[in-house]
Residue, then its C-alpha position, 0 to 999 in steps of 0.5 A: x086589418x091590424x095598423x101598424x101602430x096598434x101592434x103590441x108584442x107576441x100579437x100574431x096579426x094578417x095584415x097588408x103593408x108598405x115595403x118602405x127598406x129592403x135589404x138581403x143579409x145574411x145570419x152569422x150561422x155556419x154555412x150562412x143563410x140569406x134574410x131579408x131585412x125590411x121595414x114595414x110600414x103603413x099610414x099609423x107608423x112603421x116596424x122593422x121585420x125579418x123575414x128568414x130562411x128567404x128563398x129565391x123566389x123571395x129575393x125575386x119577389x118583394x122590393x120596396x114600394x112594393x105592397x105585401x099581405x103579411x102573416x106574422x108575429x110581434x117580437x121584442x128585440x133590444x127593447x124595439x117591437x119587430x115582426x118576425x114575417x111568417x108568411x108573405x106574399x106580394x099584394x094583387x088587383x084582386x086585393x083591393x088595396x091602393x099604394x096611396x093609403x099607406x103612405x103617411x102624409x102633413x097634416x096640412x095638404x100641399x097646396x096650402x103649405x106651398x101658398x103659405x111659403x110662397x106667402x111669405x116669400x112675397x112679404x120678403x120686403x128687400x127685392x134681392x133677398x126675395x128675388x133669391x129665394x124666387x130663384x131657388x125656390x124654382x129648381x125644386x118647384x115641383x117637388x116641394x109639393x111632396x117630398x119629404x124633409x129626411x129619409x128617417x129622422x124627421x117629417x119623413x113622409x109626403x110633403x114633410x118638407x113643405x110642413x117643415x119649412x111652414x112650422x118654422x116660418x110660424x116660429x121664425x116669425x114669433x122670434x122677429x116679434x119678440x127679438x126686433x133686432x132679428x132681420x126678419x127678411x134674412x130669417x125668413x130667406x134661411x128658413x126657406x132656403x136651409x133645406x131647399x136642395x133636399x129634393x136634389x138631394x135624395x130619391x123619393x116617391x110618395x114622400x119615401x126615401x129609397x136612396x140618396x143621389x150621386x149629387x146627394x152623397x157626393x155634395x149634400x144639400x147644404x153645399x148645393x143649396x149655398x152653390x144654388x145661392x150664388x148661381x142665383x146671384x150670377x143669374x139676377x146679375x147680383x155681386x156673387x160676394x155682396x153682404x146678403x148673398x153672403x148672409x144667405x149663403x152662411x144661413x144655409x152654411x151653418x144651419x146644422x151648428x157642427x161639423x160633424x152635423x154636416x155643417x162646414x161653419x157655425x152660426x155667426x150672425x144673429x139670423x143663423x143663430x135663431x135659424x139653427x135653433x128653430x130647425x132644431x126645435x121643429x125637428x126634435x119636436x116633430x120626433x117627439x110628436x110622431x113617435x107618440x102618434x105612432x105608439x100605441x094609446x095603451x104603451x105609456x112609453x114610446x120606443x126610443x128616438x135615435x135623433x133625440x139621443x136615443x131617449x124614448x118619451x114618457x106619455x104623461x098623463x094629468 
């Protein structure tokens, strides 16, 4: 079977694959004619593909989550690789293929990501800062073992989350080192909490995004997880408006530094500063690291990154 990121222009390949989006649209043609809209996509990386002329039955057929046998052709559209769908038809038992191995995963299983977040929970020293992370933590338990940290963007495959908050807690640690003026227990504490309502905030199976929730449209996860912060202040019998519950609440307020970024306010405290940079770093460097992991070996480019202002990355080689 050919993966998805072996994959090169005009390459005409069979192959099984992941529906992870699908939309019905329609072409601009005169009377216009229904297509389906689709990204493919497999352990090695993702494609968007058409599938044209679509019939009923191919409206009644395929959906996401759904596993699918593929005839197609590899094309180049406005400098991004899509596959033009030849012919599909939806996997059967006889297929021998599991939805399990087509879903992209951390690098790092999930037990070993959550004992290390829950490691530096314990070594949070000031009791009420742990005491509200514990708290937050808690509502999302079971699905920080696998849920992802965006639908696209970045770390957006099963337990990307978890992964996320670990690669920062590593260079939310290095920072306490080399800046001792950082308070690390509230740094610690933003890292964890910055994206805890993630889960909350959007629908997922097998670290896939296929939608965001009412709750996730309507309130986003920076305003739950600062609501969360305070209902857990009320619950340990903390004042809802002391210094560190305030202090948590701005980290988690201010992490994305504007307002058209989803933030409400910019950092203004020492902590919130370091914690923006840290959650940009991680996440721009992540874009960098799967686009190459995910581009062919033989492509000295990758294919441009829209959260790195649409930028593609050159391979150096030395």
């Amino acid at each position: 079977m050919t993966l998805i990121k072996e994959l090169k222009s005009q390459d005409e390949f069979v192959g099984f694959y992941l529906i992870k989006e699908l939309e019905i649209k329609q072409t601009n043609a005169t009377p216009p004619k229904d297509y389906l809209d689709l990204v493919l996509c497999d352990a090695s990386g993702q494609l968007t593909a058409k599938l044209w002329d679509a019939s009923s039955t191919d409206k009644e057929s395929f959906f996401p989550m759904g596993l699918v046998k593929v005839r197609g052709i590899v094309q180049t559209y406005r400098e991004r690789l899509q596959i033009k769908i030849i012919q599909m038809r939806p996997a059967s038992d006889g297929d021998g293929v599991r939805l399990t191995d087509f879903v992209r995963s951390a690098p790092i299983g999930p037990d070993e990501l959550i004992h290390a977040i829950q490691r530096v929970i314990d070594s949070i020293a000031d009791e009420e800062i742990r005491s509200l992370v514990n708290f937050c933590v808690t509502k999302v338990e079971d699905k920080l073992t696998h849920y992802p940290a965006a639908k696209t963007h970045h770390h957006a495959y099963f337990a990307g989350l978890a992964y996320h908050m670990v690669r920062m807690l590593e260079l939310g640690e290095f920072l306490c080192k080399q800046r001792p003026f950082l308070n690390a227990d509230l740094l610690k504490a933003g890292i964890v909490l910055h994206d805890i309502a993630k889960p909350e905030e959007m629908i997922a199976q097998l670290g896939i995004v296929s939608e965001y929730s009412v709750p996730g449209k309507l309130i986003g996860h920076i305003a739950m997880a600062s609501s969360w912060i305070t209902e857990a202040a009320v619950r340990l019998n903390l004042e809802p408006d002391s210094p560190k519950v305030m202090a948590l609440q701005h980290l988690v307020l201010s992490h994305h530094n504007l307002g058209e970024w989803g933030s409400p306010v910019q950092p203004q405290t020492a902590e919130a500063v370091a914690l923006h940079h840290i959650d940009a770093m991680d996440a721009k460097l992540q874009m960098v690291e799967d686009a190459l992991n995910t581009t062919p070996d033989t492509e000295a480019w990758t294919p441009f990154i829209r959260g790195l202002e649409n930028k593609a990355i050159y391979r150096m080689k030395v």
